[in-house]
N, C-alpha and C positions, 0 to 999 in steps of 0.2 A: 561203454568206453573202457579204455585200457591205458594207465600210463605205467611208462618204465622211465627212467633217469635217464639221464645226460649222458654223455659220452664220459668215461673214465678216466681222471687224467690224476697224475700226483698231486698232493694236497700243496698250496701253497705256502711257500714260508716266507717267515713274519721280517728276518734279517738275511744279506748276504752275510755268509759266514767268514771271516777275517777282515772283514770291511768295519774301521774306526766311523765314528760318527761325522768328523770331517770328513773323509775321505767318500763316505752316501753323499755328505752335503756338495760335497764337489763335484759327482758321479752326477748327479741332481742338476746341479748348473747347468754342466755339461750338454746333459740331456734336453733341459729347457730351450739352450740356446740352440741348438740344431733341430728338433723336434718343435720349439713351442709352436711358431708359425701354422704350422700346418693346423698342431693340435687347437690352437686357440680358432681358425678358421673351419675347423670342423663343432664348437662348438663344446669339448672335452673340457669341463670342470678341471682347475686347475688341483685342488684337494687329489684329484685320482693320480696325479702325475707320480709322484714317488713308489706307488705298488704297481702303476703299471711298467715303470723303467724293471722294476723288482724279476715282475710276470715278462715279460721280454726277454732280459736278460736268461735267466733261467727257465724261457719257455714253461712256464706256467699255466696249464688248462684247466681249472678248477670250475670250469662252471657245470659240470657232473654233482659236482657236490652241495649247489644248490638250486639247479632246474633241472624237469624230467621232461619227457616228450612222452603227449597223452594220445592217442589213435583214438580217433572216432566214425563211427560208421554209420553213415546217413541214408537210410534207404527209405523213397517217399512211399507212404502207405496208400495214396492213392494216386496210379500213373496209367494214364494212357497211350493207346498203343504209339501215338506221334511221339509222346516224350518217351517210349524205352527204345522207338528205333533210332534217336539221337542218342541216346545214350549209348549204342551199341557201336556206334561209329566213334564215339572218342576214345583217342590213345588208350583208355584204360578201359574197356567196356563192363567190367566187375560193375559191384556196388560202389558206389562214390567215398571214395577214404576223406579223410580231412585230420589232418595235425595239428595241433599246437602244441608251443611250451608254457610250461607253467611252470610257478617257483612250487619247491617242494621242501624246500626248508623247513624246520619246524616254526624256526623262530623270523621268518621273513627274511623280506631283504631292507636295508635300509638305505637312502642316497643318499647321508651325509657319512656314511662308513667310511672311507677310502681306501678299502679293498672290494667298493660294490663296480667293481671297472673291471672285462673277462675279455681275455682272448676267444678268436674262434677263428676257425681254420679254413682254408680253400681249399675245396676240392679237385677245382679244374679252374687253369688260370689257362685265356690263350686269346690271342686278337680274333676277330670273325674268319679274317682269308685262310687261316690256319684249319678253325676247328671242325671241318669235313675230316682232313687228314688226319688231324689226333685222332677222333672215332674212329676213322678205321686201322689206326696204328698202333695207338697206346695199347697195350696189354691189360683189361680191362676198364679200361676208360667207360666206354661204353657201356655195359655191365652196370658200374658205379652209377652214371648217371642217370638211365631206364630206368633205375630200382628210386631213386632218389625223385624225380619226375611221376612215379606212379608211370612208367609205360610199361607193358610185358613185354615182354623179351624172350626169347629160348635158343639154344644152339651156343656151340663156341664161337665160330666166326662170324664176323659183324655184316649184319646184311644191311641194301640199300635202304629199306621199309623204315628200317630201326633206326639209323642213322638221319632220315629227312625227319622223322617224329620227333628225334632231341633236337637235331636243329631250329623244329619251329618251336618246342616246348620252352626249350633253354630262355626264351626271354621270358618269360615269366620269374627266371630264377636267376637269371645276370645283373651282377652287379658292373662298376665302371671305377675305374682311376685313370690318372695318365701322368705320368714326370714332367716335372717342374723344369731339368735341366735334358742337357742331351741334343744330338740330331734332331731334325723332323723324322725321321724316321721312326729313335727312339720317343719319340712323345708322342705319340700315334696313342691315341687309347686302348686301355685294356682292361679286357674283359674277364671277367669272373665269378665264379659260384660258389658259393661258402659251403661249408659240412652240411653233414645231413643235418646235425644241430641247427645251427644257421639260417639253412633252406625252411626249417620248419613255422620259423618265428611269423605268424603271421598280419595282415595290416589291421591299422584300426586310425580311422580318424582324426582321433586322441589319442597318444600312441603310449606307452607306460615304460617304451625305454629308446633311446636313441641308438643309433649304427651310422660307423664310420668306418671307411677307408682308411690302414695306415700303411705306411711304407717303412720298414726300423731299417734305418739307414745301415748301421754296422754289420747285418746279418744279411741286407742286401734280399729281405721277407718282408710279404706285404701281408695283413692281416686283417681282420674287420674289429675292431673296437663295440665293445657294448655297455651301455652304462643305463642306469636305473632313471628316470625323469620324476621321482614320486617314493615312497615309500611304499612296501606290496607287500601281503601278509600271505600265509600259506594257501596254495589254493588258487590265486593271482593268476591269469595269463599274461605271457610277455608277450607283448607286441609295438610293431613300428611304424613311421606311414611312408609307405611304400611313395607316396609324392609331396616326399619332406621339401617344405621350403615354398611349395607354391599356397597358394590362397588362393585365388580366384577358382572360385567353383566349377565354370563350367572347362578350364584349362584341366584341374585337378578329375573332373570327370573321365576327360580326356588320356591323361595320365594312367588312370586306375583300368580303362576297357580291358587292357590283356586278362587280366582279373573280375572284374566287372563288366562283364560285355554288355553293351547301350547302342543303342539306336540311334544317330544323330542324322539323320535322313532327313528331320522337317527344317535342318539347322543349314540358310543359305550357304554356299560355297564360295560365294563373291568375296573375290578381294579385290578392293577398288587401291589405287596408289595410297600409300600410308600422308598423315596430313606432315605439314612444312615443320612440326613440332619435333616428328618423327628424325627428319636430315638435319634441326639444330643440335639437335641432342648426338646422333652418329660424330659430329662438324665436333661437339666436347669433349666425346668420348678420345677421340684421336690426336685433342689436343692438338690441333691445325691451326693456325694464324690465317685470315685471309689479308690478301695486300691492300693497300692505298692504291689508287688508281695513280697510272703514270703514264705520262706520253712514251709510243715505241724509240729506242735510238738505233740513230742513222749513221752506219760507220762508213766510211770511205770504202770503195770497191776493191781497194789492194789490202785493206788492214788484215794483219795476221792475227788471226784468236788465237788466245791462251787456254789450256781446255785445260782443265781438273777434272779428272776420272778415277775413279777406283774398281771401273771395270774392264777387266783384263784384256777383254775384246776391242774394247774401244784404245785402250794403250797401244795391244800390237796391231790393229788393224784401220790405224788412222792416216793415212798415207795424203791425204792432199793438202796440195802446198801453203792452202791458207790457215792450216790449223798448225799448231805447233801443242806439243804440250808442257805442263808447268807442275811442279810440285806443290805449286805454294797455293793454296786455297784463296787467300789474301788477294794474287794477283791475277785471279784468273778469271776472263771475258766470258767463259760459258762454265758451268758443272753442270758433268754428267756422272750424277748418282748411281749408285746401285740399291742405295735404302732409299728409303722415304723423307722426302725436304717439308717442315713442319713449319716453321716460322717465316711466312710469306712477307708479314708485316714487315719485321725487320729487316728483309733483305730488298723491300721496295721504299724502305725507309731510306738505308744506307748504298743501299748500287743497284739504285734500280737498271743500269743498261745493263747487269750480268745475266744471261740466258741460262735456263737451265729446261730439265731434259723432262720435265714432268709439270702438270698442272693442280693449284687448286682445286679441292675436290675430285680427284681423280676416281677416289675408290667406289665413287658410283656409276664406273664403269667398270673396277676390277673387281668389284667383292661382290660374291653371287647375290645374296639377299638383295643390294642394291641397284645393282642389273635386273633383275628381273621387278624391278619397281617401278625403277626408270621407265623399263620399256613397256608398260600398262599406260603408259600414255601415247602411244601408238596403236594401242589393241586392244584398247580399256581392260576391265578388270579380269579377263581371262588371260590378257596378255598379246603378244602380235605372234602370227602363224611364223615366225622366222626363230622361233625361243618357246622352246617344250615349258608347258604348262607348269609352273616353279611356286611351291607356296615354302614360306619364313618357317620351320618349325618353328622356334621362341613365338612368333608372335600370332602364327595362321594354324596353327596345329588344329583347333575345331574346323576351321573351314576346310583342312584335309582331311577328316575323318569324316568329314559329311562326304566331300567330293568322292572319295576311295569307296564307302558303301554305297554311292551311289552308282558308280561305277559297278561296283559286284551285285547290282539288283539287276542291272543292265546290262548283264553277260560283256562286257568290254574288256579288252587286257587292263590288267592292274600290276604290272611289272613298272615299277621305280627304281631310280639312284639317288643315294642319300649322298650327298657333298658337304666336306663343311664351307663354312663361309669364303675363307680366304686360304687356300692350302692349292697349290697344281698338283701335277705328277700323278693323279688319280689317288693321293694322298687321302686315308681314310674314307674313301669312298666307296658304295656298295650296291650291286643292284639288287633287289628282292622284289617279291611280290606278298609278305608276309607284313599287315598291317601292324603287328607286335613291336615286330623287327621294328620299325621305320618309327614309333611313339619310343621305345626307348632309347634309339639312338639319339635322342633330341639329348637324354639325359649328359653324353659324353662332352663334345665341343661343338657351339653353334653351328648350325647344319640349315639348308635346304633340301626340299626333295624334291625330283623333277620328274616329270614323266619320260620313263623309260621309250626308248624309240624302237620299237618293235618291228617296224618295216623299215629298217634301215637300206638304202642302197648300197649296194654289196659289190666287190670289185674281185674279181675272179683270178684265183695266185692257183698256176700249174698246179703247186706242189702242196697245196694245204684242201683247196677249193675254194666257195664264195666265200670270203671273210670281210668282215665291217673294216672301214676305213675311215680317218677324219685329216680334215684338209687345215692348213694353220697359214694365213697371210700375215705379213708386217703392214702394219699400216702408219702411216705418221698422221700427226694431230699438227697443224702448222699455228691455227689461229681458232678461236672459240666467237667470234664476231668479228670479220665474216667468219663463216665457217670455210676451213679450207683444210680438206682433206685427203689424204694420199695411199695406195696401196702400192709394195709391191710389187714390180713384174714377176718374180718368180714365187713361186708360193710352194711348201714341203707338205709332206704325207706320212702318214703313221697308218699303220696298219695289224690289224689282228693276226695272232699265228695258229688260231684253229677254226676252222668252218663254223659261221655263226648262226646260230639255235637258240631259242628260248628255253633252254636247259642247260643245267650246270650253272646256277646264276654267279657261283663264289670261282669258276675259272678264268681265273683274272687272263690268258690269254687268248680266251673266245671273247669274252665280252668289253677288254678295254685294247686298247692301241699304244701305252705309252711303254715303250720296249727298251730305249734309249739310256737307263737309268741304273738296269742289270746284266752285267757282263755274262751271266748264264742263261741268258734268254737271245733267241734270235732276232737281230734286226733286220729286216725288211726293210730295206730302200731303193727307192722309184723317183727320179728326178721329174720332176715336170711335165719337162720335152719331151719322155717317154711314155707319163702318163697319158697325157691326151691322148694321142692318137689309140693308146691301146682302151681308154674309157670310150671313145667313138665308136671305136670297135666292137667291145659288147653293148653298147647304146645307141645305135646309128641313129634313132630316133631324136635326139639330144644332144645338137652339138655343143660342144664345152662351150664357145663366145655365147650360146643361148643361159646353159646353165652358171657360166661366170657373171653375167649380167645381173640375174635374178638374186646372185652371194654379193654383187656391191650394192644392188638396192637394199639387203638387208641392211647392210655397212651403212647408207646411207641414213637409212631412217634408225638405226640405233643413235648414230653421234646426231643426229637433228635432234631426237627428243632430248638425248643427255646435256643440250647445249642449250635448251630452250628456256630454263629457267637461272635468274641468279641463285650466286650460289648461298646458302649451299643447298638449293635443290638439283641445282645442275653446278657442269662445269667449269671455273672461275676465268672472266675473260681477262688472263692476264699478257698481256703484249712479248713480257721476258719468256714464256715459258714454251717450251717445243715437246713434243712425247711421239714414241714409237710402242706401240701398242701389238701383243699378240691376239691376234682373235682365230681359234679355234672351233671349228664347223665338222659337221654332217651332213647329207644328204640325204632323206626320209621320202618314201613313196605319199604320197596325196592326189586326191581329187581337186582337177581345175573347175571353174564355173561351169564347164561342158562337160563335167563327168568325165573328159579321158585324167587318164593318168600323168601327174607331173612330177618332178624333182623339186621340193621342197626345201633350201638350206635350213638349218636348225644350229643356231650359234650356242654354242656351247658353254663358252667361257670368254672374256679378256683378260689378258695377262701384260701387267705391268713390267719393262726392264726384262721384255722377251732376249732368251738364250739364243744368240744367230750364230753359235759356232760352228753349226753348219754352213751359214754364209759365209763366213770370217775363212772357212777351210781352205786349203791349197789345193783341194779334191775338187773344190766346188768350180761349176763352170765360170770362165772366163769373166760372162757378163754377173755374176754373182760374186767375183773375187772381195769386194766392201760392199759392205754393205749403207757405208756414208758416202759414198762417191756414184751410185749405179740411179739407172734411169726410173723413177717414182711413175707410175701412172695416177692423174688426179680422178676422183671418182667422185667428187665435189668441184661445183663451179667454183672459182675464186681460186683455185688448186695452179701452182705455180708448176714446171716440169721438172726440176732436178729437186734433191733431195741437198744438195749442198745450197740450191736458192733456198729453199724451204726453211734452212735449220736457220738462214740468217736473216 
């Protein structure tokens, strides 16, 4: 074995230099009060806080001066030929390295010190969609991280080999944070690899020192924090647990495979619907009221509504005569939200005839985890053939890690997209087929992962060739008992703008459709009226009323089960409440009972307080001009025809 020190950084000093002792204690305040939050939720011993504002301020790297990075070289004495021809296929085919750090102090380290708290640096910070393109761009990027990875490398220019090798290695060595404040855009997670320091500390169980994520607000740096758990005497290895926070064994198992590869194959992949415990607790978390039950009111067939809105669409595109609108929240006969209405109780306490535009319980139709729970009661515990095979990271992650190897025992594709929970716009979403990939993305924001749709029906653009396409209806929600449900006449199209392959998985415009959102991307748009006839075209076999029938039965049987139970396992039958709902679909090749070949819809998503600014458009045709005024088709019995009957 061979060890050498720490990275070399100036020694740290004990005082800022012209800073009066008020003037730290103030600096101190300061700091706590913008910093404590985070720090105290990451768990940072309060003691360390005054050396680390110190080690920040003055970028202080001293952990050189008391850990070294020790190389050790593990070659088995006795291997046979099966184990040295796996060995000869992995990234590194050499003799197997292995690092650790260790204190190298003479005198140890101590944890009630309060300068036992060290910076440590990133090497590469970058979202996923990004980091294809940094490797091949950065001027040595790649280089840095091959070396750092244990991958060989050679040549100046980054080649394709070297580039797929860090992007599956890299999870083993990515770390995660994400901003508190900001866009969705800007709060998107982000990814990160600490120094070679850093990188080297390796897991234990029982760990001997904690890591954290910081962000120092004024220098606008993020950093990893490290601090001691124990006192360690010279000689000591530092180490972390790589799946801090969890307990449960066999999740923690789960957790560790990138590193510990396990066999979870005899471990069932069933996931039956989560039990009624599972939607009370969802029903807390959200802090939801549900209503008092109330008889519906009956207004006169001339009474004018008062609409409160604070959606833009609905202000300028409300045009008939019985709606008027009103400032006053106070006086108004319907609200139509754009956030989320929380307190049902109170408002079926105090008015109950005000209508408004959404239901109790809704989010277990808009929030993936609970979509795809719902709908297990349609198609028991694998799910209903209209909704790609979906399991909960947080709570199913074993039963995906069985499901995926067992899939790769069984030669089947194992291309995924990870989604989080509640986010559209193809927001932090990913497809891969890299089981690493998909276990530590659990670690960023609540996430699903679905089965990737590999045969998708493809719709053929002159100018690109076959590209993946997804179809998106409005549908209205009128009543929850009876059930009475509406779609639609017209329905919009999103389209891919490069020829779609199961390669390139991070080419966000082969493999997604939502184009609408960046002015330097092409949008592709196909109205309806045009689509069909030219989808007939390359499908003769398939006319669209066949294949739009088979997308309302999915319709149909999604809101059946979501309505089936009170809430909150289902949707609350409240009299005041009306919703318009986006449901966004595909089309996937399948075998019918008779072995030919069918069109499958595969719903994708619903979307709460769907964007119709393309209906709302003056572009838009004639019978699309409102989208509150135009003719509803019912795709449920009990389904009234207009959509201005509907809403009242």
């Amino acid at each position: 074995m061979e060890a050498e020190r720490g990275p070399e950084r100036p020694p740290a000093e004990r005082s800022s230099p012209g800073q009066t002792p008020e003037e730290g204690a103030q600096a101190l305040a300061e700091f706590a009060a913008l910093h404590g939050p985070a720090l105290r939720a990451s768990g940072v011993p309060e003691r360390y806080w005054g050396r680390l504002l110190h080690k920040l301020e003055h970028e202080v790297f001293d952990a050189g001066e008391v850990f070294g990075i020790m190389q050790v070289e593990e070659v088995e004495e006795e291997e046979d030929e099966a184990a040295r021809e796996v060995r000869k296929q992995q990234p590194n085919p050499g003799s197997e390295l292995c690092y650790k750090v260790i204190v190298t102090r003479e005198s140890g380290l101590q944890a009630a010190d309060p300068n036992s708290i060290f910076l440590i640096d990133h090497a590469w910070t970058c979202r996923v969609e990004h980091a294809r393109q940094q490797l091949q761009q950065v001027p040595g990027l790649l280089h840095r991280m091959a070396n750092l990875m244990g991958i060989e490398f050679h040549g100046e220019l980054p080649s394709a080999e070297a580039v797929a090798l860090v992007l599956e290695e890299m999870w083993k060595f990515n770390q995660t944070y994400q901003l508190a404040h900001g866009t969705a855009e800007e709060k998107m997670p982000v990814w990160y690899i600490m120094d070679e320091f850093g990188s080297r500390i390796q897991h234990a169980d029982v760990p001997s020192f904690a890591t954290a994520p910081f962000f120092y607000v004024p220098q606008q740096v993020a950093y990893t924090l490290l601090w001691p758990l124990r006192d360690l005497d010279t000689g000591e290895e530092v180490t972390r647990d790589f799946a801090y926070g969890e307990t449960d064994p066999l999740i923690r198992k789960c957790m560790l495979l990138p590193w510990a590869p396990t066999d979870m194959l005899d471990l069932s992949s069933c996931t039956p619907e989560p039990p009624a415990e599972h939607y009370q607790a969802i029903l807390e978390e959200n802090k939801e009221k549900l209503p008092l039950d109330i008889n519906p009111v009956v207004h006169p067939h001339d009474h004018i509504f008062k609409v409160y809105t604070d959606v833009q669409q609905v202000a300028s595109s409300l045009t008939h005569p019985r709606f008027t609108l009103t400032q006053s929240e106070a006086d108004a006969d319907i609200l139509f939200n754009f956030s989320h209405f929380k307190d049902y109780r109170k408002l079926s306490q105090e008015r109950p005839g005000v209508l408004l535009n959404q239901f109790p319980c809704e989010n277990l139709l808009t929030v993936k985890d609970c979509l795809a729970s719902i709908a297990r009661r349609a198609g028991g515990p694998e799910g209903p053939p209209w909704l790609p095979r979906t399991f909960n990271l947080r709570t199913e992650l074993p039963q995906f890690v069985s499901y995926f190897q067992q899939r790769e025992r069984w030669g089947e594709d194992n291309h995924w997209i990870c989604k989080p929970w509640n986010l559209a716009r193809s927001l932090d979403t990913h497809v891969t087929k890299s089981l690493h990939s998909i276990i530590r993305h659990r670690e960023s924001t609540p996430k699903v992962v679905s089965k990737y749709i590999e045969s998708p029906v493809l719709f053929l653009r002159e100018d690109v060739g076959k590209v993946k396409f997804d179809i998106r209806y409005i549908v209205l929600l009128r009543s929850v008992r009876p059930l009475r449900l509406f779609v639609y006449d017209v329905f919009w199209l999103r389209f891919s703008n490069r020829a779609f392959a199961l390669n390139d998985l991070d080419d966000y415009e082969k493999h997604f459709t939502v184009m609408n959102y960046d002015p330097d991307v092409v949008l592709k748009q196909v109205h309806c009226e045009e689509f069909i006839p030219e989808f007939e075209k390359q499908y003769p076999e398939f006319p669209w009323t066949d294949v739009q029938a088979e997308i309302f039965r999915a319709f149909t049987e999604l809101f059946q089960v979501a309505c089936a139970k009170p809430p909150p396992l289902g949707l609350c039958d409240y009299p005041s409440s009306r919703a318009m709902y986006a449901v966004d679909l595909m089309l996937k090749w399948d075998s019918g009972p008779d072995g030919k070949r069918v069109m499958q819809p595969q719903i994708l998503e619903v979307n709460f307080n769907p964007d119709c600014e393309r209906a709302c458009s003056k572009a838009a045709p004639d019978d699309a001009a409102s989208p509150l005024h135009v003719v509803w088709v019912p795709v449920y019995k009990h389904a009234l025809p207009f959509l201005r009957g509907a809403m009242l």
